[in-house]
Backbone as CSV, one residue per row, in Angstrom:
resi,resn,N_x,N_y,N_z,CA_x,CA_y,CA_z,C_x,C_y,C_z
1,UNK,3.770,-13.342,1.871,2.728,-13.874,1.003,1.383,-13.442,1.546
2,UNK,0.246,-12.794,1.048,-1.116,-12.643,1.165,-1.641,-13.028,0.439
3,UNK,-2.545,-14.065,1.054,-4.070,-14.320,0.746,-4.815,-13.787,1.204
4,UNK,-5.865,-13.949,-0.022,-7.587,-12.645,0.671,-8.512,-13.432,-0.554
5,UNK,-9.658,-13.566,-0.211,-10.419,-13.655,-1.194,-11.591,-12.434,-1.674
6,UNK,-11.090,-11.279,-1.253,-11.656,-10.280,-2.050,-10.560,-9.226,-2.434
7,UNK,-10.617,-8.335,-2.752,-10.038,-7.478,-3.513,-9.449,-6.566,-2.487
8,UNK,-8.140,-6.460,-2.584,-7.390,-5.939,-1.533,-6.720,-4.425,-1.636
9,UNK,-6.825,-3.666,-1.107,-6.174,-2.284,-1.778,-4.569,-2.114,-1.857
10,UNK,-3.715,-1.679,-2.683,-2.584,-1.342,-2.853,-2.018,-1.337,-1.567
11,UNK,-1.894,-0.922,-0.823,-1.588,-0.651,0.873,-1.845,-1.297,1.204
12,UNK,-2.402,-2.308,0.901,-2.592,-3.370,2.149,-1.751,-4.785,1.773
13,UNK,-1.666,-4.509,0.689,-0.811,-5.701,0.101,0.824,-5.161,-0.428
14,UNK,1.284,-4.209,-0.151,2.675,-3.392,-0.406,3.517,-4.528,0.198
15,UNK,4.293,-5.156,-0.301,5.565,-5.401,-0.183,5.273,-6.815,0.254
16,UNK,4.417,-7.102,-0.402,4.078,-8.822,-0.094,3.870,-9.459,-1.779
17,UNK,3.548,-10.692,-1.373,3.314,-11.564,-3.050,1.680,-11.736,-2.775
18,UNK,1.379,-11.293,-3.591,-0.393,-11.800,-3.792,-0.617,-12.683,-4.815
19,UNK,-1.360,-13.691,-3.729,-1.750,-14.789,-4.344,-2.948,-15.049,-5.210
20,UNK,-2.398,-15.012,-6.589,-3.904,-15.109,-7.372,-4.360,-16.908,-7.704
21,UNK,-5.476,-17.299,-7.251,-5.642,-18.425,-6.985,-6.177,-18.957,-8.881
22,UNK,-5.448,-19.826,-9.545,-5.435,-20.402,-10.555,-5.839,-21.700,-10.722
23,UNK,-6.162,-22.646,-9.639,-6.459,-24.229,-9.683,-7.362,-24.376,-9.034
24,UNK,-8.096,-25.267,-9.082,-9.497,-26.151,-8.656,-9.379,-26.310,-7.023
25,UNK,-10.401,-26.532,-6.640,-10.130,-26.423,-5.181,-10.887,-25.341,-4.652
26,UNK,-10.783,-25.649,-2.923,-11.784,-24.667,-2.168,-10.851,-23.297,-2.443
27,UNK,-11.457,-21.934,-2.244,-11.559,-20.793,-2.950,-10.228,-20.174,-1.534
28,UNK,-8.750,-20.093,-1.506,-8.612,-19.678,-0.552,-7.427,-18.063,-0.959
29,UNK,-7.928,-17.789,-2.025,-7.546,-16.153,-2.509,-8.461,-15.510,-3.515
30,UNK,-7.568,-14.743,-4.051,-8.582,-13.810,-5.142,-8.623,-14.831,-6.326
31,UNK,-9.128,-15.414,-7.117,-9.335,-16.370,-8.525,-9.046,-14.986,-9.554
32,UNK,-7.937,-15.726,-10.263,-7.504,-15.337,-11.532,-8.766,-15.823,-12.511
33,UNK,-9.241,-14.711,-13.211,-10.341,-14.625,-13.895,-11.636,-15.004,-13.280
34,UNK,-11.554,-14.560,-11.858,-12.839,-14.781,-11.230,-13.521,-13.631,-11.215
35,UNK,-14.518,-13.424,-10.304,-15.770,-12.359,-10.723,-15.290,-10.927,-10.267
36,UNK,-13.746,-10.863,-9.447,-13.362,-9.650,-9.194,-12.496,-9.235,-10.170
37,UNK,-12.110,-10.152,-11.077,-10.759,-9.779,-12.241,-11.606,-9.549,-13.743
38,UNK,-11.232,-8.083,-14.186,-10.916,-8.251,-15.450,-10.105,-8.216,-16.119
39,UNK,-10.035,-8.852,-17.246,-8.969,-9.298,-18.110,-9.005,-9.095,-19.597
40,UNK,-8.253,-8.713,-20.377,-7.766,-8.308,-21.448,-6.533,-9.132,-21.706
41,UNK,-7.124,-10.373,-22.984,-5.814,-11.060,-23.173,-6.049,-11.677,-24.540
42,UNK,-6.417,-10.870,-25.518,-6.740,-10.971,-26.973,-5.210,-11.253,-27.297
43,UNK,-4.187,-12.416,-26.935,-2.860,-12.430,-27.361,-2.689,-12.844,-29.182
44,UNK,-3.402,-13.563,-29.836,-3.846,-13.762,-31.056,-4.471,-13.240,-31.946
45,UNK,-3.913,-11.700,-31.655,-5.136,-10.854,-32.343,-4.289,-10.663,-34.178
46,UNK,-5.335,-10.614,-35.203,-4.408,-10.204,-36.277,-3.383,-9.336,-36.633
47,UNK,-3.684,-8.180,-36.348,-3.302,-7.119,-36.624,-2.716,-5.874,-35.321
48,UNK,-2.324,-5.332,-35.310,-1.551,-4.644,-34.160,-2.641,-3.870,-34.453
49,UNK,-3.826,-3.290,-35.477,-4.893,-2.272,-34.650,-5.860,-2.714,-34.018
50,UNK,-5.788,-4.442,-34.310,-7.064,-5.185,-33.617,-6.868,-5.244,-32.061
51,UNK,-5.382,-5.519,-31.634,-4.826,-5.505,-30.294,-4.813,-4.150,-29.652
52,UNK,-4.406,-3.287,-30.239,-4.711,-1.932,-29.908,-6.253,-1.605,-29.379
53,UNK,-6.525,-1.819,-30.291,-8.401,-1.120,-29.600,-8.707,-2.249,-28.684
54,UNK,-8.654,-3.624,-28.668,-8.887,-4.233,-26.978,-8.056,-3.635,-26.052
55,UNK,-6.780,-3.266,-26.207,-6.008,-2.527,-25.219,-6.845,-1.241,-24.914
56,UNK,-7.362,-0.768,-25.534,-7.758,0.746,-25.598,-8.970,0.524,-24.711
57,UNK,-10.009,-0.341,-25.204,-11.444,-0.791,-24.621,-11.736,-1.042,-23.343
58,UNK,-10.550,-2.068,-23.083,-10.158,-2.366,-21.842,-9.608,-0.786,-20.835
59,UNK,-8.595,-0.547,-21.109,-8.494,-0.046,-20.191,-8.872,1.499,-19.774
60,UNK,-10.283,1.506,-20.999,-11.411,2.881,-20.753,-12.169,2.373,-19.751
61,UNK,-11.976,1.616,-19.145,-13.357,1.210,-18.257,-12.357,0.745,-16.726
62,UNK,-11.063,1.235,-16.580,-10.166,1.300,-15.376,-10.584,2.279,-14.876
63,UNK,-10.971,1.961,-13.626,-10.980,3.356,-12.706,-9.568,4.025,-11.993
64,UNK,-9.999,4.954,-11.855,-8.854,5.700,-12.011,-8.613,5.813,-10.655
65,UNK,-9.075,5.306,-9.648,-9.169,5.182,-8.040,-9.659,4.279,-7.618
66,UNK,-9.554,3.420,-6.507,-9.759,2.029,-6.092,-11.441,1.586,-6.861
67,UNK,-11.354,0.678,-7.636,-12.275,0.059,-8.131,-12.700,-1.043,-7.352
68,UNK,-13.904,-1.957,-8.402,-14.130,-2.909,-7.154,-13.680,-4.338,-8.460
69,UNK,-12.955,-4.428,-9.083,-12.016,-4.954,-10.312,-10.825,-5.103,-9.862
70,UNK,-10.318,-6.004,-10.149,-8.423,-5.849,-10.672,-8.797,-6.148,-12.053
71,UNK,-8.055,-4.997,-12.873,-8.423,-5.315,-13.681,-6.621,-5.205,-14.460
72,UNK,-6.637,-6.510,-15.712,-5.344,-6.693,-15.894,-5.882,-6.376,-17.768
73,UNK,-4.655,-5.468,-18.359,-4.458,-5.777,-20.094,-3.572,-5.939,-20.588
74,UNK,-2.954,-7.137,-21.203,-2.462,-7.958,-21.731,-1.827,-6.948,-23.194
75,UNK,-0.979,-6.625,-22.893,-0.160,-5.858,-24.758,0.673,-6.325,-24.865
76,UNK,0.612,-7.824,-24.420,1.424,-8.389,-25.046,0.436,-9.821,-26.454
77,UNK,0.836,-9.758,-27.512,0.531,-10.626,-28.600,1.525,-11.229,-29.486
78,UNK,0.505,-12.534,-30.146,1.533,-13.272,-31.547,0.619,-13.195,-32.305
79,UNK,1.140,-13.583,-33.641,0.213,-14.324,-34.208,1.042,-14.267,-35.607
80,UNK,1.672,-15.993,-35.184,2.778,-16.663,-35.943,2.396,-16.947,-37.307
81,UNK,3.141,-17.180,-38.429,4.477,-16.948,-38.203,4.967,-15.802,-38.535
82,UNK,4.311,-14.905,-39.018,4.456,-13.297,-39.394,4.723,-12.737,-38.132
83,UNK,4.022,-12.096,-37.660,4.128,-11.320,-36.136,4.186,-12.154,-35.147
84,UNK,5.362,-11.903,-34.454,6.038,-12.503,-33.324,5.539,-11.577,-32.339
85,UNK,5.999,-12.062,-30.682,5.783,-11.133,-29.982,6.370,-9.694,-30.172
86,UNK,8.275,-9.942,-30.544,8.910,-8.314,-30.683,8.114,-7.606,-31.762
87,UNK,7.491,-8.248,-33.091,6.946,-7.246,-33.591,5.700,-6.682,-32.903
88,UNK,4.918,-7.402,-32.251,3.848,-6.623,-31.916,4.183,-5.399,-30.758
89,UNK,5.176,-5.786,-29.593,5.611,-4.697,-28.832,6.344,-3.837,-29.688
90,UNK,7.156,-4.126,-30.277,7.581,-3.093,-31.276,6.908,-1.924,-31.824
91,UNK,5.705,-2.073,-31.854,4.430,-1.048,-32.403,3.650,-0.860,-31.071
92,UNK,3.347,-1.764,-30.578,2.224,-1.031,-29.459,2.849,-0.862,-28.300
93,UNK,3.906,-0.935,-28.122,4.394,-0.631,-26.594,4.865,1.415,-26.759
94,UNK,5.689,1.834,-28.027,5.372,2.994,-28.351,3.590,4.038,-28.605
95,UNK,2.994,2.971,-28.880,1.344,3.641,-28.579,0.929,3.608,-27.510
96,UNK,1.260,3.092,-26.386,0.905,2.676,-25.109,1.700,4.055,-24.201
97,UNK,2.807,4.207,-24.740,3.675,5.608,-24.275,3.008,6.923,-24.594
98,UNK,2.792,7.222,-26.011,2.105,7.892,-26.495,0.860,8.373,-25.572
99,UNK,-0.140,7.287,-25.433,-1.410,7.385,-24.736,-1.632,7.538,-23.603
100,UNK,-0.468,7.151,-22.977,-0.173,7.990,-21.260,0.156,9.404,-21.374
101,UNK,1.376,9.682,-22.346,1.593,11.166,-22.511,0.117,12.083,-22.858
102,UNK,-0.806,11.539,-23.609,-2.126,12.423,-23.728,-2.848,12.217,-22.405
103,UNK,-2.603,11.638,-20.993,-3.504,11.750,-20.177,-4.156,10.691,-19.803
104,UNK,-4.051,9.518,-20.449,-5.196,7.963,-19.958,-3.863,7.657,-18.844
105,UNK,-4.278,7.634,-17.750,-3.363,7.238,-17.033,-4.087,6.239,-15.623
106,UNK,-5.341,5.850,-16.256,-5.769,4.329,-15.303,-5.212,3.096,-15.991
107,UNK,-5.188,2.203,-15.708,-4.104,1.586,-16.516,-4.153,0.023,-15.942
108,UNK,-4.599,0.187,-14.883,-4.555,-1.225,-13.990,-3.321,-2.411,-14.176
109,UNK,-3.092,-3.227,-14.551,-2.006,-4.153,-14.513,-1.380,-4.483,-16.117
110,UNK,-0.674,-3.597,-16.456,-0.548,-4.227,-18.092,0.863,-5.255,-17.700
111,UNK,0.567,-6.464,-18.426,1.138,-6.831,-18.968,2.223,-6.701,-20.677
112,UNK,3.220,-6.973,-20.711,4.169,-6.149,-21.997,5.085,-7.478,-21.903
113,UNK,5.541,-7.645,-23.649,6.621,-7.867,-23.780,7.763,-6.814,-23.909
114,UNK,8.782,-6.958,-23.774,10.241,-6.375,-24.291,10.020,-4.436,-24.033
115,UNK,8.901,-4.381,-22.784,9.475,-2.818,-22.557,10.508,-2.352,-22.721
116,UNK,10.551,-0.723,-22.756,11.555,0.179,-23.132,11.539,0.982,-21.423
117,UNK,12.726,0.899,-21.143,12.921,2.112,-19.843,11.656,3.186,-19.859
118,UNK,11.975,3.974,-20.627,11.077,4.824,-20.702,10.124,4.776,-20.718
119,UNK,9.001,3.454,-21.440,7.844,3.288,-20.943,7.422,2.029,-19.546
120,UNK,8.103,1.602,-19.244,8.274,1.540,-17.622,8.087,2.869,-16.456
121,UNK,9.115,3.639,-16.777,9.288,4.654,-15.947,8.126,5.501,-16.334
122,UNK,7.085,5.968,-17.553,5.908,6.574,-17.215,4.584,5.869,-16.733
123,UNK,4.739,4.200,-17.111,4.084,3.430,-16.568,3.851,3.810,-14.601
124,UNK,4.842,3.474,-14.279,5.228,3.523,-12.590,4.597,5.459,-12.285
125,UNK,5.489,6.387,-13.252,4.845,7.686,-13.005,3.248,7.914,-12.778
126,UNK,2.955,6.557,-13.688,0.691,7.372,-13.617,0.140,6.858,-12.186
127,UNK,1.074,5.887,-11.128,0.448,5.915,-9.960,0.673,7.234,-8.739
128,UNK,1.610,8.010,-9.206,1.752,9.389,-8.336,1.423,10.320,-8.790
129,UNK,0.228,10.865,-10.012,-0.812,11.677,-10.392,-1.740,12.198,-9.447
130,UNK,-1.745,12.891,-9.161,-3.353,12.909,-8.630,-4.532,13.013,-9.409
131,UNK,-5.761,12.100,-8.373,-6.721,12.011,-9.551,-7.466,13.548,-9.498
132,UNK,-7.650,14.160,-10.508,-8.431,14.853,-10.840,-9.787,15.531,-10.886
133,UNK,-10.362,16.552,-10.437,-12.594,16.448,-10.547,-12.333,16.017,-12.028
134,UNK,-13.681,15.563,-12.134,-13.776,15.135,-13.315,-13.807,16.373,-14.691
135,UNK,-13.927,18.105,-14.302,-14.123,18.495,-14.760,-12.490,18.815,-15.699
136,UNK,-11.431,18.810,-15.068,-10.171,18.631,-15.339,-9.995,17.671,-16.708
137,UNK,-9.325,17.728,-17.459,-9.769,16.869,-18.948,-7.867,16.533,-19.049
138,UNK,-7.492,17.785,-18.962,-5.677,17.485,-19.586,-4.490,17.614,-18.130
139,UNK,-4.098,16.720,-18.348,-3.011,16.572,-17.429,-1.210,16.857,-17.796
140,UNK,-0.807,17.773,-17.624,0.557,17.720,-18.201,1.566,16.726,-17.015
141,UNK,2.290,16.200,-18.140,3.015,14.746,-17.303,4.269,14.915,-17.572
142,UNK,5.429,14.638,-16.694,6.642,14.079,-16.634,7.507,15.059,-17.449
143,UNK,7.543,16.090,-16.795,8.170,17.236,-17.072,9.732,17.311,-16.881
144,UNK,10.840,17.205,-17.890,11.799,16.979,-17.230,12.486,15.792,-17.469
């Protein structure tokens, strides 16, 4: 288990549980939705393009190398009694695949309902990329 109350790098927290601090009380980890977390969690959005572009918004502003953010987006939504959660992953968890295959591959912590293997496994692939100069624009991915 690690606690920290600032923002900890990947390596330093490997193979432990990080504690995101959620309740009242003196401050003794990182605070879930505190001033180091951003968050993307429009779960009530109407429409699967309204959830889409906060997904999209959000995670244009992930850095693509240690930030000074955790930043988390939420693709997972309802909005009963029409669209359930499977319908909304049903549609955006295939756009979310899609949009790694063109190259957005900062991504920070998504949350998903009812992933597919396959977008798991390119999920996990965009942390062994290397990052790029910025002058680099297209990345060919997961060849194979």
């Amino acid at each position: 288990v690690h606690y920290c109350k600032g923002l900890p790098r990947v390596g330093d927290v490997r193979g432990s549980l990080l504690v995101l601090q959620d309740w009242s009380g003196p401050d003794i980890s990182l605070r879930w939705d505190g001033s180091l977390m951003r968050i993307q969690d429009k779960w009530n959005a109407s429409s699967v393009q309204e959830k889409w572009s906060a997904v999209q918004r959000h995670a244009s502003r992930v850095p693509r190398s240690f930030g000074e953010n955790l930043c988390v987006n939420f693709l997972s939504a309802q909005s009963f009694p029409r669209c359930t959660p499977r319908y909304f992953a049903g549609l955006l968890n295939p756009k979310l695949c899609a949009w790694i295959l063109r190259g957005h591959l900062a991504l920070g912590i998504i949350v998903m309902d009812f992933p597919t293997r396959e977008l798991i496994r390119r999920i996990i692939r965009t942390n062994f990329v290397p990052v790029l100069p910025a002058r680099h624009t297209r990345v060919e991915l997961f060849a194979g």
